[in-house]
VOPAGU-2260 file (C-alpha; in pm, 1 decimal, decimal comma):
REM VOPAGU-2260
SITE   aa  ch    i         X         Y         Z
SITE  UNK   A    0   10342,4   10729,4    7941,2
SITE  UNK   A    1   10016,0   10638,4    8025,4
SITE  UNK   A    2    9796,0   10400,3    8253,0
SITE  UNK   A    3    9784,9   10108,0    8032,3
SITE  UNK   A    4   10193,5   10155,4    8005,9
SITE  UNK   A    5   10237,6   10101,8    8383,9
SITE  UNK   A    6    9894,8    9929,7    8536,4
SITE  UNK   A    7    9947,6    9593,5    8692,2
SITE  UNK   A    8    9673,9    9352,8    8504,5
SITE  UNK   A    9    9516,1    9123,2    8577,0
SITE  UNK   A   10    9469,0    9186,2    8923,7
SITE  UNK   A   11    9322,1    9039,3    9188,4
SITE  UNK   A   12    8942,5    9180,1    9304,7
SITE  UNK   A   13    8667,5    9094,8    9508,6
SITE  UNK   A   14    8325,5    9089,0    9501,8
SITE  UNK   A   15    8061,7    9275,8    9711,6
SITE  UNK   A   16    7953,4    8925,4    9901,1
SITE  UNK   A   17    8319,7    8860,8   10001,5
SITE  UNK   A   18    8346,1    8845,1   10345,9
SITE  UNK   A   19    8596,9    9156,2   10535,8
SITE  UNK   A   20    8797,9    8841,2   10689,6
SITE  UNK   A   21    8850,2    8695,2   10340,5
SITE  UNK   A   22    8926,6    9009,4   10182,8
SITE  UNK   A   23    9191,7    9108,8   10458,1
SITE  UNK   A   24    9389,7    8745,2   10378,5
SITE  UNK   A   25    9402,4    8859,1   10068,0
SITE  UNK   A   26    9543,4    9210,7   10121,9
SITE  UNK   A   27    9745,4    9060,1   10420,0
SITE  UNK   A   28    9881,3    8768,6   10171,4
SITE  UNK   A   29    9937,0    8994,7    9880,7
SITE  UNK   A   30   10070,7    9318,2   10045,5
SITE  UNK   A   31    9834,4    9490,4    9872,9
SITE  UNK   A   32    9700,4    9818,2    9998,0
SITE  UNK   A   33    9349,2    9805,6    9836,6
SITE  UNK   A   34    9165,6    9590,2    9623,3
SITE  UNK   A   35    8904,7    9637,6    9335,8
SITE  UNK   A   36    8532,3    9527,4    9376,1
SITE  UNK   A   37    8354,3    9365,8    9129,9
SITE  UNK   A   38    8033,4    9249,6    9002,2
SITE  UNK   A   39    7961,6    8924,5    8814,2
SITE  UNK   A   40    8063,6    9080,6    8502,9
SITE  UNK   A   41    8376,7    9252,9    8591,7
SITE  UNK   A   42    8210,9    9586,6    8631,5
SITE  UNK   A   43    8389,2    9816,9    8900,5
SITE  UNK   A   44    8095,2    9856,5    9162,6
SITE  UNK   A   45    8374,1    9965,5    9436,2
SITE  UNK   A   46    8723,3    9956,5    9612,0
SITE  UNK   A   47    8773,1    9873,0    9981,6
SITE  UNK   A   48    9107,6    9954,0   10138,7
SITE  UNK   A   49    9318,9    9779,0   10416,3
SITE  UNK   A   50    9218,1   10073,5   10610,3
SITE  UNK   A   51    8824,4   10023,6   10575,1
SITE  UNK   A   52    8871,2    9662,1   10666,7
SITE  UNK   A   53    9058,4    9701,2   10974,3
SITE  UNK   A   54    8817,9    9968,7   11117,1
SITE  UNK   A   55    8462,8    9805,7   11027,9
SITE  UNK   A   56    8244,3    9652,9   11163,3
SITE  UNK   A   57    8152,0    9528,3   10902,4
SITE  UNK   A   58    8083,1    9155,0   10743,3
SITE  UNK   A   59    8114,1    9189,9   10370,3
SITE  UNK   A   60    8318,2    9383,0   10167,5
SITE  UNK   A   61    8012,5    9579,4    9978,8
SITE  UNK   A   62    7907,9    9685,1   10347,6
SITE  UNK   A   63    8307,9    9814,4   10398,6
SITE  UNK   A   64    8393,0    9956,5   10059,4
SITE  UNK   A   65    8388,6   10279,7    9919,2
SITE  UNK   A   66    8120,2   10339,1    9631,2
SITE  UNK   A   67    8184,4   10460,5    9390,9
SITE  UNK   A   68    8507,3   10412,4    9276,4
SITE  UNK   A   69    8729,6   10674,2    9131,0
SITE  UNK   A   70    8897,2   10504,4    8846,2
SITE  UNK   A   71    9087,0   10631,5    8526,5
SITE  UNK   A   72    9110,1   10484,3    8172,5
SITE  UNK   A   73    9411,3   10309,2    7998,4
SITE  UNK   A   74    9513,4   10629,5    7825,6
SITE  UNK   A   75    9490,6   10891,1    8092,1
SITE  UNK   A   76    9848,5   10998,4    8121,3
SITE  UNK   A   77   10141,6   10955,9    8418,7
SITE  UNK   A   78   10105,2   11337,2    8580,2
SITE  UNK   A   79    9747,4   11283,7    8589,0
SITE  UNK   A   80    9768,3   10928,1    8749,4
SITE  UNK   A   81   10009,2   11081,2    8987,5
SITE  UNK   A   82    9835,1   11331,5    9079,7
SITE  UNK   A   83    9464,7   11121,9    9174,7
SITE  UNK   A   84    9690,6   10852,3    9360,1
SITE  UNK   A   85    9848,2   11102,3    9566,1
SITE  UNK   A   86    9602,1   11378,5    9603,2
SITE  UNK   A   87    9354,6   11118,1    9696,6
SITE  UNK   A   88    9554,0   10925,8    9928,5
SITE  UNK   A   89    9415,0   10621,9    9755,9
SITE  UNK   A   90    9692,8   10287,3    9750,4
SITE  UNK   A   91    9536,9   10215,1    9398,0
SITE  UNK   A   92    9368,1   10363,1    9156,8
SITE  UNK   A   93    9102,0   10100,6    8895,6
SITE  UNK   A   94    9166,5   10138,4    8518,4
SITE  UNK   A   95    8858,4   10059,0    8360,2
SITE  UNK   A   96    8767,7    9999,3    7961,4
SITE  UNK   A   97    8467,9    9965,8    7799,4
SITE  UNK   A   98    8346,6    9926,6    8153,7
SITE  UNK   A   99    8531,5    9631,6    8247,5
SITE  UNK   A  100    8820,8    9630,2    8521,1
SITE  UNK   A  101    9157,7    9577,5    8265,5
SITE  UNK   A  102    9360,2    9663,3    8559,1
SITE  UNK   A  103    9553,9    9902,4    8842,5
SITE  UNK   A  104    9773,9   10160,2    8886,6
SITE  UNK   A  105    9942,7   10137,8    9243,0
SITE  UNK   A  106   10179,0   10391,4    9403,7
SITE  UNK   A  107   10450,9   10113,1    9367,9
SITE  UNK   A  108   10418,3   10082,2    9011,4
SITE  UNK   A  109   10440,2   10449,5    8970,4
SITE  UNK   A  110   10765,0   10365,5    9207,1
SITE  UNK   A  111   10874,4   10162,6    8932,1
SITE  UNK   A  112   10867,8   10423,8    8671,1
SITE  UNK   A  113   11018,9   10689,5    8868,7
SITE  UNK   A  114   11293,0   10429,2    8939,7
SITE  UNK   A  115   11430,4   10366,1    8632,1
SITE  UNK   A  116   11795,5   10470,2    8537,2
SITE  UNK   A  117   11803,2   10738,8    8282,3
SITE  UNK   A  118   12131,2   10488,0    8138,6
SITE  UNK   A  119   11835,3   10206,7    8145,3
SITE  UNK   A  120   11555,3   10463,9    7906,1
SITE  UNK   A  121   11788,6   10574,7    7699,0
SITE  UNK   A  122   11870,7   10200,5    7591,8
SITE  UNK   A  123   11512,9   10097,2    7593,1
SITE  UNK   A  124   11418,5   10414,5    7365,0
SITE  UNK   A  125   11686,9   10327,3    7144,9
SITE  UNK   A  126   11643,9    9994,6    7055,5
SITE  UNK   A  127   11264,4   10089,6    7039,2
SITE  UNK   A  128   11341,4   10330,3    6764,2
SITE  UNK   A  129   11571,1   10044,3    6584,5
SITE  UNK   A  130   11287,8    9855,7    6561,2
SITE  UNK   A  131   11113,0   10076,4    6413,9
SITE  UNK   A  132   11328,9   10246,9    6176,1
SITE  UNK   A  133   11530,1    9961,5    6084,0
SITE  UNK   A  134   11837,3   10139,5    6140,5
SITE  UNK   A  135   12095,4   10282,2    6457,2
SITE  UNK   A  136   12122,3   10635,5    6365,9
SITE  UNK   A  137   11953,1   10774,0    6654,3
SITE  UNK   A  138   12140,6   10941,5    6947,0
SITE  UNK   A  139   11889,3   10940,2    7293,7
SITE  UNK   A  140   11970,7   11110,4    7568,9
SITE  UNK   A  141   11793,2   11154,4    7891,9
SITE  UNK   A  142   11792,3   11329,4    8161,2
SITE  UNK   A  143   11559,1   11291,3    8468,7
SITE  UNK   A  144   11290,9   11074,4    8246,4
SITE  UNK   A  145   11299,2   11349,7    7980,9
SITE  UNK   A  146   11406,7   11214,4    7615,5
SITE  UNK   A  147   11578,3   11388,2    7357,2
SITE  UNK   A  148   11556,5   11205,5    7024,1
SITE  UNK   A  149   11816,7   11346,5    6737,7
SITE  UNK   A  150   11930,0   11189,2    6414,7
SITE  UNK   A  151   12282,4   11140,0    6427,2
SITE  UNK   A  152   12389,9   11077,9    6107,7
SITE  UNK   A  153   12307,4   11136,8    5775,3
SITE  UNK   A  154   11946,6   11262,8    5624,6
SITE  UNK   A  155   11704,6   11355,5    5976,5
SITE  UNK   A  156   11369,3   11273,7    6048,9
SITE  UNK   A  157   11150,3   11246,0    5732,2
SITE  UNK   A  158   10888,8   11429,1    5822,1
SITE  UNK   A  159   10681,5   11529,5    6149,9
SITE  UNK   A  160   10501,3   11260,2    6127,5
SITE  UNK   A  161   10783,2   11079,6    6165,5
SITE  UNK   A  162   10900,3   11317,8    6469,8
SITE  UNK   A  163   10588,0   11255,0    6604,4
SITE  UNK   A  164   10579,6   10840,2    6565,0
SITE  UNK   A  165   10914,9   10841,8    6680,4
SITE  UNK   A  166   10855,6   11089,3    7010,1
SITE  UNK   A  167   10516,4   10879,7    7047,2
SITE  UNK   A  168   10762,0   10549,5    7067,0
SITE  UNK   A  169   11009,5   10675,1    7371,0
SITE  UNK   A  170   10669,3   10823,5    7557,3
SITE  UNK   A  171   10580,8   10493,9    7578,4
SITE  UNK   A  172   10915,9   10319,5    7744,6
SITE  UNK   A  173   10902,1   10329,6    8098,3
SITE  UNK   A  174   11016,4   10575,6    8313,5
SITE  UNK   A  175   11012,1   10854,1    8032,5
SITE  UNK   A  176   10816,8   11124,3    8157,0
SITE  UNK   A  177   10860,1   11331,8    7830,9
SITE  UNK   A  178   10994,0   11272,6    7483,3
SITE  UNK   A  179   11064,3   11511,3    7239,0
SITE  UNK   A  180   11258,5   11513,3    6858,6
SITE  UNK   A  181   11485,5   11779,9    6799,3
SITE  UNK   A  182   11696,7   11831,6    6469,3
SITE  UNK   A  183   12042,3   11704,4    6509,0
SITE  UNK   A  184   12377,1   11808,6    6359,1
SITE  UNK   A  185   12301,6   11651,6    6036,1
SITE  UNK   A  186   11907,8   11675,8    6059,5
């Protein structure tokens, strides 16, 4: 699973002019713990937390922010987003592409993904592999956001790439943390 899989976009950001009383109705309105700063063209310039607002002095938010901004791109992967949200102590963490703000990764949404019933994945996996395949032959199980994919019946997977596409599919259902083919009784 990765940062595009779980970031909240669009999201709401401010600019470096924005004043530290507008910017704190926003957080305060929003619940939000942080908020992205932009420039005119959507380039990250900073991020200014409810934290820095409430203990500067401050007028604007480019005065109050923090510059620069750690931020992460839409592929970097769930353990690795985990890890610079919490080991930073940051509410939110930019995802940037092609230099542009596409979005955020907050510690609720990793919340979200941490969550999810394993009964819930293994559905969402399955039917994900239906669609792909065409057909129900899969058995998913799950346990603790880890995926097992096995081909019940008949045949088995027709080749790694097809393991691969397949394992590629469930990492990409939230809340798996893991995904992995193995050969089943009749594969």
């Amino acid at each position: 699973m990765q940062a595009r899989d779980i970031m909240t976009s669009p999201t709401s950001t401010v600019r470096v002019g924005t004043t530290v009383a507008e910017a704190t109705a926003l957080l305060a309105a929003w619940g939000f713990g942080a908020l992205p700063v932009v420039d005119e063209a959507e380039r990250l310039v900073g991020v200014v937390t409810e934290g820095e607002l409430v203990r500067s002095t401050a007028r604007t938010v480019g005065e109050a922010m923090t510059a620069p901004a750690a931020a992460v791109g839409p592929d970097t992967e769930l353990v690795d987003l985990t890890v610079a949200l919490l080991g930073r102590g940051q509410p939110c963490l930019p995802v940037i592409e092609a230099d542009r703000l596409v979005g955020v990764v907050t510690r609720a949404d990793l919340l979200r993904v941490v969550a999810r019933d394993d009964a819930v994945i293994a559905r969402d996996v399955w039917r994900r592999l239906i669609d792909y395949s065409g057909h129900d032959r899969w058995r998913v199980e799950v346990h603790g956001g880890d995926v097992t994919i096995a081909c019940a019946g008949g045949g088995g997977f027709a080749d790694e790439t097809d393991r691969f596409v397949l394992a590629a599919l469930a990492g990409a259902v939230p809340g798996v943390l893991r995904a992995r083919t193995v050969a089943g009784k009749d594969g």
